[in-house]
VMD Tcl script that builds the backbone (N, CA, C; Angstrom):
set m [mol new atoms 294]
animate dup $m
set s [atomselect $m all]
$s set {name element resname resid chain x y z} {
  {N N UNK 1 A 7.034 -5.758 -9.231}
  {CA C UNK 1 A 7.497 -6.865 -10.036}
  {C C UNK 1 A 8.981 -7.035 -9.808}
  {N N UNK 2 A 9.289 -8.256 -9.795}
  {CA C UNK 2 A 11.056 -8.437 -9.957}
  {C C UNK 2 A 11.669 -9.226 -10.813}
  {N N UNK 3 A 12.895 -8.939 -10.565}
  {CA C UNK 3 A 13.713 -9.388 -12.065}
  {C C UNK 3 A 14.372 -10.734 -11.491}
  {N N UNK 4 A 13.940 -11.465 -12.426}
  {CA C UNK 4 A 14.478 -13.108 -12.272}
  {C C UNK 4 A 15.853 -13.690 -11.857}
  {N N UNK 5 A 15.925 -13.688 -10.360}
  {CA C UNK 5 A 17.114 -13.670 -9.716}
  {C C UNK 5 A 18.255 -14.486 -10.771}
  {N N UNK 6 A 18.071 -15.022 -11.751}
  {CA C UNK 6 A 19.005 -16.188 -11.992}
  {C C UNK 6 A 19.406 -15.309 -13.742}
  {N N UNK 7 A 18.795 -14.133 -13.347}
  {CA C UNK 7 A 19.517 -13.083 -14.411}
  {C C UNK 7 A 20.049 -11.949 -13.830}
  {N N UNK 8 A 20.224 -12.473 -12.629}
  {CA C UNK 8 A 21.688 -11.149 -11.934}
  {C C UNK 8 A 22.864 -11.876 -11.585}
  {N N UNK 9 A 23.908 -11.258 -12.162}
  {CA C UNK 9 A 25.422 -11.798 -11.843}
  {C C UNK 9 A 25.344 -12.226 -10.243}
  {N N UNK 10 A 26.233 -12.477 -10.002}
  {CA C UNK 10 A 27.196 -13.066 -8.565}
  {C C UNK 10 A 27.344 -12.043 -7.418}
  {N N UNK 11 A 27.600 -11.059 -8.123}
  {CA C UNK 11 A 27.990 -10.005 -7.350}
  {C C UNK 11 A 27.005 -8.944 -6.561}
  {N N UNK 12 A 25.996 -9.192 -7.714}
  {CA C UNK 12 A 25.025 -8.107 -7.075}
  {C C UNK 12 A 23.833 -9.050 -6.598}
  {N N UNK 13 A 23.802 -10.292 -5.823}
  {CA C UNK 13 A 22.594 -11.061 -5.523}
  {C C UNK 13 A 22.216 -10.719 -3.642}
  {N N UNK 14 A 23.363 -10.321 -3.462}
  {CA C UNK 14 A 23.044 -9.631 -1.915}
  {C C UNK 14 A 21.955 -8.527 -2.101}
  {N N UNK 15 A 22.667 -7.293 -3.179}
  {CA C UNK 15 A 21.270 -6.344 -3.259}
  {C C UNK 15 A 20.225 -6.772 -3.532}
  {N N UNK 16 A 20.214 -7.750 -4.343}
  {CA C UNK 16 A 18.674 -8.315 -4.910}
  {C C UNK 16 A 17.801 -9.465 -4.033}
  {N N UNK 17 A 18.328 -9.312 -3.035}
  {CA C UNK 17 A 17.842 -10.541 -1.989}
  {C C UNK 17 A 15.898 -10.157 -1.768}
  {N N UNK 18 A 15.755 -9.143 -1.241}
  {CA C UNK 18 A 14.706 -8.585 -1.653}
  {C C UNK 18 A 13.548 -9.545 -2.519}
  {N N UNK 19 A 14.100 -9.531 -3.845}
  {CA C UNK 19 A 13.391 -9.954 -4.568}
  {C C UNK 19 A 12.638 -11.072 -4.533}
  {N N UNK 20 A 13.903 -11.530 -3.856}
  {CA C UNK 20 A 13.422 -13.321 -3.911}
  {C C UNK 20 A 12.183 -13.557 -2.589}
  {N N UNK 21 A 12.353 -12.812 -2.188}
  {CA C UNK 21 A 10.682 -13.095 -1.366}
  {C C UNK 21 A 9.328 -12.462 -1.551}
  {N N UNK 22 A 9.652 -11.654 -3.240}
  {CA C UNK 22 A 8.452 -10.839 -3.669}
  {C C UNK 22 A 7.259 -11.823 -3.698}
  {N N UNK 23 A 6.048 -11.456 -3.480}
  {CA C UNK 23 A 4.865 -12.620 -3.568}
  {C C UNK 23 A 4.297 -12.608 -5.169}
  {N N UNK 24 A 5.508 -11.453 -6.425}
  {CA C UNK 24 A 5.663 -11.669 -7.723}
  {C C UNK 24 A 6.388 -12.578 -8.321}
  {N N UNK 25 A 7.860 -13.159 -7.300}
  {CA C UNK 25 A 8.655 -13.708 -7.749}
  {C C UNK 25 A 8.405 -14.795 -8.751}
  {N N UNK 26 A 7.446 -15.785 -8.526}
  {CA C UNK 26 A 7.714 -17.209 -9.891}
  {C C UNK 26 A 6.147 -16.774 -10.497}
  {N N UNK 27 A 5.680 -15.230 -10.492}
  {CA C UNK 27 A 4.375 -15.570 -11.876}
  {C C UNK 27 A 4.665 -14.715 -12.723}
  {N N UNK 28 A 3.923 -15.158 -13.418}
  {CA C UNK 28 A 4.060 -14.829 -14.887}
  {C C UNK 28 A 3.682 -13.119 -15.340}
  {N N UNK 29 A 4.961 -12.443 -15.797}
  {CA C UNK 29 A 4.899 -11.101 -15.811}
  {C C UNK 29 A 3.882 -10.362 -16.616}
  {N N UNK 30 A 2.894 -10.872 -17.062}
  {CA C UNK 30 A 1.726 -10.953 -17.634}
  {C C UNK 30 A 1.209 -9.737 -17.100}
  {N N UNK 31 A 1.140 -10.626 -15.624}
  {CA C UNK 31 A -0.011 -9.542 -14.315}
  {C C UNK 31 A 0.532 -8.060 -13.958}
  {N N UNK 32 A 2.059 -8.215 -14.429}
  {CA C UNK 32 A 2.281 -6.698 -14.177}
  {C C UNK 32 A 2.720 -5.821 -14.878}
  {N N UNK 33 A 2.974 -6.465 -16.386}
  {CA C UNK 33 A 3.751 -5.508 -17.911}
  {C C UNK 33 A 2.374 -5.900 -18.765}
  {N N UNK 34 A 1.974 -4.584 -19.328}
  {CA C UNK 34 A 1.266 -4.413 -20.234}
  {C C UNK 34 A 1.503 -5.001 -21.353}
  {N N UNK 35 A 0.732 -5.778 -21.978}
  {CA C UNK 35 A 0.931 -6.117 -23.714}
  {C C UNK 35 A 0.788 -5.011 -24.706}
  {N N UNK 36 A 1.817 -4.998 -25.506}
  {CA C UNK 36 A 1.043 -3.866 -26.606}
  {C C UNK 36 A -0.279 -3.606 -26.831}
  {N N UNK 37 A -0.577 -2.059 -27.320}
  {CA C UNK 37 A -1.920 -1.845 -27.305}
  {C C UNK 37 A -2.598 -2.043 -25.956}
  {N N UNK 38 A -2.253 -2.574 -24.848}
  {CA C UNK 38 A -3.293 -2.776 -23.862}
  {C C UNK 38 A -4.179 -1.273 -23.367}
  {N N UNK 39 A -5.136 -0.919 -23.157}
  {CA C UNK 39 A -5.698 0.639 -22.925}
  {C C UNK 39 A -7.613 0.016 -22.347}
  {N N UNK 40 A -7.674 1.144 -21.490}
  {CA C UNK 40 A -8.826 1.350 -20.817}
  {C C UNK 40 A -9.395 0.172 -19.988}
  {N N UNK 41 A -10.728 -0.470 -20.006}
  {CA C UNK 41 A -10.956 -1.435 -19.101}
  {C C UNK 41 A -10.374 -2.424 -18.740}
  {N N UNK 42 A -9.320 -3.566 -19.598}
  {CA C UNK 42 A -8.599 -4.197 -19.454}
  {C C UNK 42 A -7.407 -3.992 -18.833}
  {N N UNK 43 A -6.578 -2.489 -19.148}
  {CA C UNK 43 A -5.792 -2.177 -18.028}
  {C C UNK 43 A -5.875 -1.717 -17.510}
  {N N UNK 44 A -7.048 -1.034 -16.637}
  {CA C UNK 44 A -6.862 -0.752 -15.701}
  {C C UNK 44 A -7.147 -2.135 -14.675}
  {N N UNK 45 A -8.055 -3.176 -15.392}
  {CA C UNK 45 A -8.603 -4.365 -14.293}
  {C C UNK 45 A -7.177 -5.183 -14.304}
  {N N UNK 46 A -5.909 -5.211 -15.006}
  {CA C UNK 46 A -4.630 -6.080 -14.937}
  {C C UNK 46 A -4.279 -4.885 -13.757}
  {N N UNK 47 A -4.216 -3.583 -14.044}
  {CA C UNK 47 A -3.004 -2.902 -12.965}
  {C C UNK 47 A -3.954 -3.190 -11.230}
  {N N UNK 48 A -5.463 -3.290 -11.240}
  {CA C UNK 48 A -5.767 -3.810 -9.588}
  {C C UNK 48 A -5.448 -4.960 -9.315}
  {N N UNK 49 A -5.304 -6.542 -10.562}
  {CA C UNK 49 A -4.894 -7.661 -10.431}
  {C C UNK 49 A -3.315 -7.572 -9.169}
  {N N UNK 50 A -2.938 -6.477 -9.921}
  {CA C UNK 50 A -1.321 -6.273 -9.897}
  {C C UNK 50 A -1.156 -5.951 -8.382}
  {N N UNK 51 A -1.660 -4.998 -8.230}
  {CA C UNK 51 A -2.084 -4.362 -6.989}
  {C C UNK 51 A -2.035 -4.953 -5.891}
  {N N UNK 52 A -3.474 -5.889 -5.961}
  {CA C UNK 52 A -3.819 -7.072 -4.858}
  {C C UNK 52 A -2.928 -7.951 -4.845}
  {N N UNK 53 A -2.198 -8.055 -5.572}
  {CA C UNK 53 A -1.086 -9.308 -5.612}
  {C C UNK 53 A 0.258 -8.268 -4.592}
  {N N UNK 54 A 0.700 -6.988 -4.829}
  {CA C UNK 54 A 0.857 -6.251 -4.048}
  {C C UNK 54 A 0.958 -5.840 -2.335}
  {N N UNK 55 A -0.156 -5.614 -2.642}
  {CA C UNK 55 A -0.623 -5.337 -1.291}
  {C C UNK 55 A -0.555 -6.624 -0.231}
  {N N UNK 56 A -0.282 -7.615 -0.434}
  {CA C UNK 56 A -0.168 -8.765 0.409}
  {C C UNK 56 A 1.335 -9.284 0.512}
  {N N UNK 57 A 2.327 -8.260 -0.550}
  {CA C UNK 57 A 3.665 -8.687 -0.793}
  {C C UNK 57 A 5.060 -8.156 0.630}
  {N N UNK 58 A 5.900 -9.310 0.986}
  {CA C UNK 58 A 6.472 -8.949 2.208}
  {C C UNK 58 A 7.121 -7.888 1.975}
  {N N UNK 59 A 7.739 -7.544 0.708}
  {CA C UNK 59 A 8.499 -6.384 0.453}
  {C C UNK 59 A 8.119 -5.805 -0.707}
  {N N UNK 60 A 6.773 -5.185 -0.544}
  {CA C UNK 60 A 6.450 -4.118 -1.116}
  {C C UNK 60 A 6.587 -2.589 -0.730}
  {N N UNK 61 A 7.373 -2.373 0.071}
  {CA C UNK 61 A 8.488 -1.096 0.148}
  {C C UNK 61 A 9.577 -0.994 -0.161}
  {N N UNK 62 A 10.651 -2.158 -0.528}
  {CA C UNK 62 A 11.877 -2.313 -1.094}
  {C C UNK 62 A 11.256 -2.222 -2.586}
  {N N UNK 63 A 10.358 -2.858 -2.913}
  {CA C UNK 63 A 9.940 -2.895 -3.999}
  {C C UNK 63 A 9.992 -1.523 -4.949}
  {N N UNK 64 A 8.935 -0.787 -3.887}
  {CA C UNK 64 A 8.497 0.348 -4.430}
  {C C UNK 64 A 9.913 1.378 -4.245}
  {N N UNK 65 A 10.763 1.663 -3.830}
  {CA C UNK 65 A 11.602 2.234 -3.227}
  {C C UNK 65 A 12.270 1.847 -4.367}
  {N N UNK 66 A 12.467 0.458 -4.978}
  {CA C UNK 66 A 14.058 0.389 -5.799}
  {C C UNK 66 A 13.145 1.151 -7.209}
  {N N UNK 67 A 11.634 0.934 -7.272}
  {CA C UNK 67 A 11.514 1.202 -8.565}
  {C C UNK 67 A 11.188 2.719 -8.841}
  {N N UNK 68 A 11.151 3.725 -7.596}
  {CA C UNK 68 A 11.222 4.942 -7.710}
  {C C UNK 68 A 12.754 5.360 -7.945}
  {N N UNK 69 A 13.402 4.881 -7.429}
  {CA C UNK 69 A 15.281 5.573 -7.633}
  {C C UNK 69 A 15.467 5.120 -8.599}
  {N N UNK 70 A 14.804 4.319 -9.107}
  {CA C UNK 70 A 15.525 3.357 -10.538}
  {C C UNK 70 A 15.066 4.307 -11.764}
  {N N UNK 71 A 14.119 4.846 -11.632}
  {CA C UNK 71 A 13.041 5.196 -12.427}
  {C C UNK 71 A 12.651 4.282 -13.293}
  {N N UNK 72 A 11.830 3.072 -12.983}
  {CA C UNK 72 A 11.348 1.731 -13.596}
  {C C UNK 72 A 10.228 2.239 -14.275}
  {N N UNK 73 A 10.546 2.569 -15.563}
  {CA C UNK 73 A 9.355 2.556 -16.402}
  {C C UNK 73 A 8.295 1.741 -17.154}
  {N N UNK 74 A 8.360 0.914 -16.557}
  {CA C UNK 74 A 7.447 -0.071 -16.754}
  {C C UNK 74 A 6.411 -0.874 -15.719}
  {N N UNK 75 A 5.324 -1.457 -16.221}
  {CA C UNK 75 A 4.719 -2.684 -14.770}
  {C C UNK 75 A 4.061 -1.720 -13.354}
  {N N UNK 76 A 3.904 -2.195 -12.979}
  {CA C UNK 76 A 3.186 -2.386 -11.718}
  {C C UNK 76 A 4.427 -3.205 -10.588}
  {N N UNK 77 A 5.185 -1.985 -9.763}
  {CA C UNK 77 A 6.333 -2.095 -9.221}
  {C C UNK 77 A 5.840 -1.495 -7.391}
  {N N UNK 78 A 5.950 -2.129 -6.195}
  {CA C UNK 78 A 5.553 -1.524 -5.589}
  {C C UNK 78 A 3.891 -1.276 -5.192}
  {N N UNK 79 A 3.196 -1.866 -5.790}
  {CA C UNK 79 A 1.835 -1.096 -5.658}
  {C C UNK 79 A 1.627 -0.171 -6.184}
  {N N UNK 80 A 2.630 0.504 -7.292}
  {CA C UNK 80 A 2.467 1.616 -7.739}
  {C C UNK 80 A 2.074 1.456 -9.386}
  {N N UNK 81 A 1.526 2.400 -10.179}
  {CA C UNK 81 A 1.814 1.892 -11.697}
  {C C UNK 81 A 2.497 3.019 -12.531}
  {N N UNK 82 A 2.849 2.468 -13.487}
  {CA C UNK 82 A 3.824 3.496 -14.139}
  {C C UNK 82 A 3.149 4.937 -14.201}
  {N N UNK 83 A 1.781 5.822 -14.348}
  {CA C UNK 83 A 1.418 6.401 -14.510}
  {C C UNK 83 A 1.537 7.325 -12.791}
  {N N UNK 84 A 1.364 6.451 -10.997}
  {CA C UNK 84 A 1.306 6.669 -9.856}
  {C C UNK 84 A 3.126 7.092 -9.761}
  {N N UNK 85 A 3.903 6.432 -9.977}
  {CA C UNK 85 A 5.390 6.298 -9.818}
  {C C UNK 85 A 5.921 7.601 -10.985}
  {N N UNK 86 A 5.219 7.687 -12.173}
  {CA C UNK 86 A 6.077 9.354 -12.683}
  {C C UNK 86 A 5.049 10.717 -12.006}
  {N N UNK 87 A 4.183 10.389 -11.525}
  {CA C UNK 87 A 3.512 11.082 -10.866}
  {C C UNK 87 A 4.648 11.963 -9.666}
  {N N UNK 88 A 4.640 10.606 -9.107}
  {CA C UNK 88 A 6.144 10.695 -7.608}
  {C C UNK 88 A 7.022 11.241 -8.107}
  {N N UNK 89 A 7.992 10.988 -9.407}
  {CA C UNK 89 A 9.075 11.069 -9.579}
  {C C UNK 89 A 8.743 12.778 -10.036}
  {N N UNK 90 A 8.064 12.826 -10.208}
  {CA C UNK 90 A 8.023 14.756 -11.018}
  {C C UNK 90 A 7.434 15.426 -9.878}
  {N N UNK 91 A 6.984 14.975 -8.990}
  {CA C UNK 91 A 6.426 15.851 -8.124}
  {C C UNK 91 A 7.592 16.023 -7.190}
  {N N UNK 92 A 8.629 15.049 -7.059}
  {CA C UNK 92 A 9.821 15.020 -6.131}
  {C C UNK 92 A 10.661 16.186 -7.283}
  {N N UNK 93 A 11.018 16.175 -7.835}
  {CA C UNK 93 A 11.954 16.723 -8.660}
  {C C UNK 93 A 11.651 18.201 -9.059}
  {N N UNK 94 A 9.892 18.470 -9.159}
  {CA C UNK 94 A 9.672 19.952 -8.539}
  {C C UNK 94 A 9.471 20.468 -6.914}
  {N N UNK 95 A 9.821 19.516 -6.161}
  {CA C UNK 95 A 9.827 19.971 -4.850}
  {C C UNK 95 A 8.178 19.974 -3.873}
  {N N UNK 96 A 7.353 18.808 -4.881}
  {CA C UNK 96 A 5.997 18.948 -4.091}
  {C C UNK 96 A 5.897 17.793 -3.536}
  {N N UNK 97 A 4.816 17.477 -3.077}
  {CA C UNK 97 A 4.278 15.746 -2.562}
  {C C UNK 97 A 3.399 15.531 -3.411}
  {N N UNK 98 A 3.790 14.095 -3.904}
  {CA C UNK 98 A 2.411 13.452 -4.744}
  {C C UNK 98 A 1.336 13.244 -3.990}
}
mol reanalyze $m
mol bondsrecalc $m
mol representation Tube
mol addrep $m
């Protein structure tokens, strides 16, 4: 998922260039942030929505890459979901492979 280029300053729109060719960029963050309460069949069928929308995205390795260093706790970032991405982040930080 990415953050709505026209809510990053001036300065930092070079780093965020990225974004602007996510195949997330103009929908509705629906498909990749959970609503309160969301749990079991419903999210898991939004986080494959998320996914497939993903998996066809030009920069879904910048993607996934800013939202592992970032530690983005939220959404469906990357192809990854918040539950796949702290998976990564703790398995890096004890020294294993996810």
């Amino acid at each position: 998922m990415v953050a709505r280029i026209k809510d990053v300053s001036g300065a930092l729109v070079d780093f965020w260039d990225w974004q602007a060719l996510g195949s997330c960029n103009n929908m509705d963050p629906e498909f990749f942030f959970h609503p309160e309460g969301e749990r079991g069949g419903p999210r898991r069928r939004r986080i494959e929505r998320a996914k497939r929308i993903c998996q066809t995205c030009p920069v879904i390795d910048e993607c996934r890459e800013y939202a592992l260093v970032n530690h983005e706790p939220y959404g469906v970032w990357g192809g990854l979901s918040e539950e796949e991405r702290n998976r990564i982040i703790s398995a890096k930080r004890h020294g294993r492979t996810a």
